[in-house]
Residue frames as qw, qx, qy, qz and C-alpha x, y, z in Angstrom:
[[0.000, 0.890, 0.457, 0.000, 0.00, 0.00, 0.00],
 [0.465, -0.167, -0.093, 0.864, 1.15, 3.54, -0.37],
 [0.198, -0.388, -0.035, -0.900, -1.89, 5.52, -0.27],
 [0.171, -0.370, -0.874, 0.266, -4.19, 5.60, 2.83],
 [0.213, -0.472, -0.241, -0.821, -7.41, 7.59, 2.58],
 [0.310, -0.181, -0.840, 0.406, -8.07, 7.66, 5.81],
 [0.318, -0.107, -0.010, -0.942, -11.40, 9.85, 5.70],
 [0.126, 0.248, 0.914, -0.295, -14.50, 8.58, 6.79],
 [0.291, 0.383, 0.875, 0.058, -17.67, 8.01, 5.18],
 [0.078, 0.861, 0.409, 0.291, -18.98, 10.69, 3.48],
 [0.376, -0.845, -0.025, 0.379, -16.65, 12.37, 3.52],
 [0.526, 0.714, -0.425, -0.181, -15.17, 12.12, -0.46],
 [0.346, -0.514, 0.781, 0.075, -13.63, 9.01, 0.02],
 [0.715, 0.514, 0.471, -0.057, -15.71, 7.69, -2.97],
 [0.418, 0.891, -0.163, 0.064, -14.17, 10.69, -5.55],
 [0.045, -0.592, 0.791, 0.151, -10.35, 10.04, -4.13],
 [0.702, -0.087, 0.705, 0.050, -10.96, 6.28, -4.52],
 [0.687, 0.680, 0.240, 0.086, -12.35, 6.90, -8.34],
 [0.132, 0.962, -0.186, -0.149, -9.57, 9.53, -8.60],
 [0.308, -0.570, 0.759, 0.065, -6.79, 7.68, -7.68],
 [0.645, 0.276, 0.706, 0.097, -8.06, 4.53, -10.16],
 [0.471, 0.872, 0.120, -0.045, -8.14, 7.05, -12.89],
 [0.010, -0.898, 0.437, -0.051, -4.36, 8.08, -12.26],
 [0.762, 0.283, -0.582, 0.009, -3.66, 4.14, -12.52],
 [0.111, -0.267, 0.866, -0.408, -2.96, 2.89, -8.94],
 [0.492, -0.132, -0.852, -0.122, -4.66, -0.38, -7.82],
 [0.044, 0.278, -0.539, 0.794, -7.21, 0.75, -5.61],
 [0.300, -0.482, -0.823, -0.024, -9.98, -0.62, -2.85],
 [0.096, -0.355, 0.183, -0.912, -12.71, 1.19, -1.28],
 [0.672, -0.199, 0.411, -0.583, -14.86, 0.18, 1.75],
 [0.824, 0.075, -0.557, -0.078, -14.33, -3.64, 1.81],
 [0.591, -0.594, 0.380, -0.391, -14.89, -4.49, 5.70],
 [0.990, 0.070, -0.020, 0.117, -13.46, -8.45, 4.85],
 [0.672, 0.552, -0.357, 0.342, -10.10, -7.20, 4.95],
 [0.154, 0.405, -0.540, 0.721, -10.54, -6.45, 8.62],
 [0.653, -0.362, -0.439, -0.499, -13.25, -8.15, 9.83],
 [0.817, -0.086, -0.470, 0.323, -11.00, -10.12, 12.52],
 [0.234, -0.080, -0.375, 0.894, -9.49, -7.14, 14.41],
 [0.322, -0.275, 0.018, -0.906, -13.13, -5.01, 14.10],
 [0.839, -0.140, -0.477, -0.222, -14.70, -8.50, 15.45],
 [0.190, -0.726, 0.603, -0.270, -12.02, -8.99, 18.02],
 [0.991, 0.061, 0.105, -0.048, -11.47, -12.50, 17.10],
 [0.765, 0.406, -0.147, 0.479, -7.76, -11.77, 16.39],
 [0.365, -0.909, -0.134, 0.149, -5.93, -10.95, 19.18],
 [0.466, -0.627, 0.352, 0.515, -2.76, -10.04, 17.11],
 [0.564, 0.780, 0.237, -0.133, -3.68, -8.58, 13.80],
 [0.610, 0.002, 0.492, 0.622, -1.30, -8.65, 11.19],
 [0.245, 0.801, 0.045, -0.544, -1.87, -4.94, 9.73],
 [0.053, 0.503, -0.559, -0.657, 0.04, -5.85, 6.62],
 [0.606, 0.342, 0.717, -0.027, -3.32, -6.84, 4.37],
 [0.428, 0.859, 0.141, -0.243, -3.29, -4.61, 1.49],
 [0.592, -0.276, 0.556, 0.513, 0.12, -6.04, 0.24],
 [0.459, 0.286, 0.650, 0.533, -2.00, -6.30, -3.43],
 [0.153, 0.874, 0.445, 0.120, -2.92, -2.99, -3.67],
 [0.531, 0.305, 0.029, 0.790, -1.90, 0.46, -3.97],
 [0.193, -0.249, 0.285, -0.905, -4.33, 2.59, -2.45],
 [0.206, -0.495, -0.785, 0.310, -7.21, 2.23, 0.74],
 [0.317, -0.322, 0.030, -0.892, -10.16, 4.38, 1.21],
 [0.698, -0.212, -0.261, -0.632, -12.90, 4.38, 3.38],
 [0.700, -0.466, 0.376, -0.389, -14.10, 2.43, 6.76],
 [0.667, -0.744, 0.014, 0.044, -12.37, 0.21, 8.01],
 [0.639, 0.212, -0.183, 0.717, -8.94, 0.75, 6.83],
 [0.097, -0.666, -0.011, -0.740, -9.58, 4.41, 8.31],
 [0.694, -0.592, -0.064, -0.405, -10.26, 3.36, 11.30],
 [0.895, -0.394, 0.120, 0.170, -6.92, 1.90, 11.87],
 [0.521, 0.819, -0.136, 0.196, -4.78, 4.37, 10.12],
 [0.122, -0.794, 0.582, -0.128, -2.24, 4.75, 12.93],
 [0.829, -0.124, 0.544, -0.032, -1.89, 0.65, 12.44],
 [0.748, 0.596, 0.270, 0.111, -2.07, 0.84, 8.72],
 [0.357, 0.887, -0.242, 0.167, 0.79, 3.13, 8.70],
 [0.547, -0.572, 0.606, 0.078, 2.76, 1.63, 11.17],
 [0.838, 0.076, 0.507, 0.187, 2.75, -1.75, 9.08],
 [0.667, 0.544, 0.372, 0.347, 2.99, 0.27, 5.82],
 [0.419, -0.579, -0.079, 0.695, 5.79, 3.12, 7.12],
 [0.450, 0.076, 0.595, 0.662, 5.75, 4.59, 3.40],
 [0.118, 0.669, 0.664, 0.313, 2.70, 5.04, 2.70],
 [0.032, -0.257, -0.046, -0.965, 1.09, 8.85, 2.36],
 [0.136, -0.446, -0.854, 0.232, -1.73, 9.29, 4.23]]
């Protein structure tokens, strides 16, 4: 990963996701399966580094763990 949109819902995180697919990066937007386990608390040692195949995150619940998501992914912009 090396963009994190870390806005919540409504909040344009629909227009950067489209943007940022327009400008050619590989990007997901709201897709709660990638963190279901740590917002579930069924994982009591989350591995933050899911978004290996991608380039950019928008939108709940990657947001919601931005100061994880950046730890794991020290690069990324946010």
């Amino acid at each position: 990963m090396k963009i994190l949109g870390a806005g919540l819902s409504r909040t344009g995180t629909l227009s950067l996701a489209t943007a940022l697919e327009q400008l050619g990066f590989s990007t997901i937007h709201w897709v709660p399966e990638r963190l279901r386990d740590v917002m579930m608390g069924t994982n009591d040692n989350p591995d933050f580094r899911r978004y290996d195949d991608v380039e950019a995150v928008t939108d709940l619940p990657a947001a919601l763990f931005y100061r994880e998501l950046l730890e794991a992914y020290p690069d990324a912009k946010c």
